[in-house]
Every structure is written in C-alpha cells, then in structure tokens.
N, C-alpha and C positions, 0 to 999 in steps of 0.2 A: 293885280291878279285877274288874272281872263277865264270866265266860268264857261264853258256850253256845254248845251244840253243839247243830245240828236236826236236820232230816231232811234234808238233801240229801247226793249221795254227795259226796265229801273229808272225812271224819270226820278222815284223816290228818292235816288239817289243825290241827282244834281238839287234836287229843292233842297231836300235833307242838310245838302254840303252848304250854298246858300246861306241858310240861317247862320249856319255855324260862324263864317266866313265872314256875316255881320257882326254876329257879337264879337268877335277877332277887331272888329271895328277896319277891317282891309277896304280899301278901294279897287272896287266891281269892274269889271268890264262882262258883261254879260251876251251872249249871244245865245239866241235861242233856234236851232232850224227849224221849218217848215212843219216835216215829221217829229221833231219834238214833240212841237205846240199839238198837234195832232196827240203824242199819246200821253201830253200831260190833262186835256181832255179826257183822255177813255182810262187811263189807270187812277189818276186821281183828284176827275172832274174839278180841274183848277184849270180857269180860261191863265195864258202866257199873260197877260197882262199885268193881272198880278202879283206875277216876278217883277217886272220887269218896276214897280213903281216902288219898290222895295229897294232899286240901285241908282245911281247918278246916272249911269254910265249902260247904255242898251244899244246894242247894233243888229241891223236886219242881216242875216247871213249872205246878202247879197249885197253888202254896199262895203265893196272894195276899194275906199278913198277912205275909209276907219282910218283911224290913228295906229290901231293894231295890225292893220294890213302892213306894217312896214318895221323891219328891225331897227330900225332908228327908234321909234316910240321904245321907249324905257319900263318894262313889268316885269317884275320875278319869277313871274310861274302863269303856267296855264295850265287847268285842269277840265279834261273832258270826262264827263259824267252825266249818263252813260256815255260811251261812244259806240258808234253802230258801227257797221264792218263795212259800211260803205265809208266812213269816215275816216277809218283806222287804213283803208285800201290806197285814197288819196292823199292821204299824211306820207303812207310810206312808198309812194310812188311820184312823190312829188308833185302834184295835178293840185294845185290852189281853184277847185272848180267851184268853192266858195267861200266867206270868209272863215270860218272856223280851219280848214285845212291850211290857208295862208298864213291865217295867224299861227299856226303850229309849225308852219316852215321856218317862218320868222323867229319861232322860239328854239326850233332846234340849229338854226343855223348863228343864234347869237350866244349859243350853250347855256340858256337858261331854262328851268325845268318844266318837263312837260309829261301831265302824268293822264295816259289814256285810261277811263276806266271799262272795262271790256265786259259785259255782261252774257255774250252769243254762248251757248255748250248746246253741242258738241262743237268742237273746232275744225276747218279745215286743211289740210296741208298750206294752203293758200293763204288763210287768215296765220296760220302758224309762222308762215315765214314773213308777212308782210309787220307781224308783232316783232319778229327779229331782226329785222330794218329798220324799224324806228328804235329797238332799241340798242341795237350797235350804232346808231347815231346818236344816242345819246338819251334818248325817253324813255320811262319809266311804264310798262305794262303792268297794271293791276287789274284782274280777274275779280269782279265781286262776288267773293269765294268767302264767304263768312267761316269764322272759328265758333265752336262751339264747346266751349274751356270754362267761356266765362256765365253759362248756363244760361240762353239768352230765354225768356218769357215770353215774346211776342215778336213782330215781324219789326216794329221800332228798335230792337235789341238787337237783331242782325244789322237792319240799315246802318246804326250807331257803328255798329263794330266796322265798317269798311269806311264810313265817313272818318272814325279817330283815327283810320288808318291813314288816308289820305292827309289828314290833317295832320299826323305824325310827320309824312313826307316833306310836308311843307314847312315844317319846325312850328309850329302852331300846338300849344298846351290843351289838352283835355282832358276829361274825365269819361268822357262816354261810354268805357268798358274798364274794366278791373286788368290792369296786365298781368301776364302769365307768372305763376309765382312758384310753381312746380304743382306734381299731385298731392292732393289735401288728404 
C-alpha cells in the first residue's frame, strides 16, 4: 500500500488513515511532500519524522529511482490523503513532476486502485474535469465530505467517518462509524 500525504490542509487525514493501515498490519510505502511536512507542522504540530519511524518503508517525493516509481514494483493500492489540486492536476495530466504523481501513474496505468482524497471546496471547472480524468482512467475520487447519520461528537468522529470510508475501498474491516441502518 502507497500512503501520501500533500499539501492540502486535512493532514488529519492521511495520519488518521496511517494508524489504521498499521493495525491492518499492511506494508507502508509512505511518501510525504514538502508542503505536507509543512502543514503537518501548522495543523497538527507533528514534525514528518514521526510518521515516517512508524513505517519500513519512507520515500522523499523526489527520489524517482523508488521501487514505486515503476509499474513493475508490485502494491495494491495507493491512497492520497489529502491530495492537494496541484497533485490531483499532475495525476491527471500525466506530468510525474514528483514521486507521488509517478507512482499514481504507475498505479493507474497497471489498473490497480488509486484513491485521491480531495479536500479543496469550492471546486474549479479545472479541478472538476481533471477529477474526471483520473477517474475515467480508472481512480477513485473521494471528496472528504463527512456524513452526519451516525451523530458524530467531535472532529475525531468526522475524521473516522471518511478514513472507514477509504478503508471500506480498500476491502479493509472497521468499526469506526456505525453504517447507515435507515431512520431511527
């Protein structure tokens, strides 16, 4: 499994997914960008480091001789959380202008799953159509658009509900929200 984390703000996010993804007991491939590391600093004064000592497995978004820079290398899934709209631009424009984009080429071009998590509102025409390229090619666009069904309490309770979602995608068992059972 290939984690990154970009520049967009919900960092919460990709930490959040992280954990889960260890106790899953999965093997990390972790890449953190630049702008990540930067706003996993300012939202939730956690130095990138770490992350990074929590995985086997940690690549600079600049070192395109990764094992993941290449479709040959063998992973199930790659999930970007957040993904920032510069990264969802070069995903769906095909520009490998670092390793995170690459390796989602790599994933979209060997049809295994890749699920951008998109946090930007309001949307662009631009961002609009470049979500529709990646996923007429075959990628999963998730909007962390939390439900509010399962009454959430605090801002853990939302996080939760878009991580068991993604975790749903990736056939991975949770508990982290109650599913929808009709109205009570």
């Amino acid at each position: 499994m290939i984690l990154a984390i970009t520049g967009a703000s919900g960092v919460i996010y990709g930490v959040r997914l992280l954990e889960e993804l260890i106790k899953h007991r999965c093997k990390i491939f972790l890449i953190i960008t630049e702008h990540g590391k930067l706003l996993l600093r300012h939202e939730l004064n956690k130095d990138w480091r770490e992350l990074t000592k929590k995985v086997e497995y940690y690549f600079d978004e600049h070192d395109m001789s990764a094992p993941i820079a290449s479709g040959s290398f063998n992973v199930d899934a790659m999930v970007i959380a957040p993904c920032s709209l510069k990264t969802l631009a070069a995903i769906a424009h095909g520009l490998a202008l670092n390793l995170v984009a690459r390796a989602a080429e790599c994933i979209l071009k060997e049809r295994r799953k890749l699920i951008l998590l998109i946090r930007e509102t309001p949307l662009s025409s631009i961002s609009l159509w470049n979500m529709l390229k990646i996923s007429l090619a075959g990628g999963l666009i998730m909007p962390a658009a939390p439900a509010f069904y399962h009454k959430p309490k605090d801002i853990d309770n939302l996080v939760n509900y878009i991580v068991g979602k993604i975790l749903s995608q990736l056939g991975l068992e949770h508990e982290l929200f109650p599913p929808w059972t009709g109205y009570a």
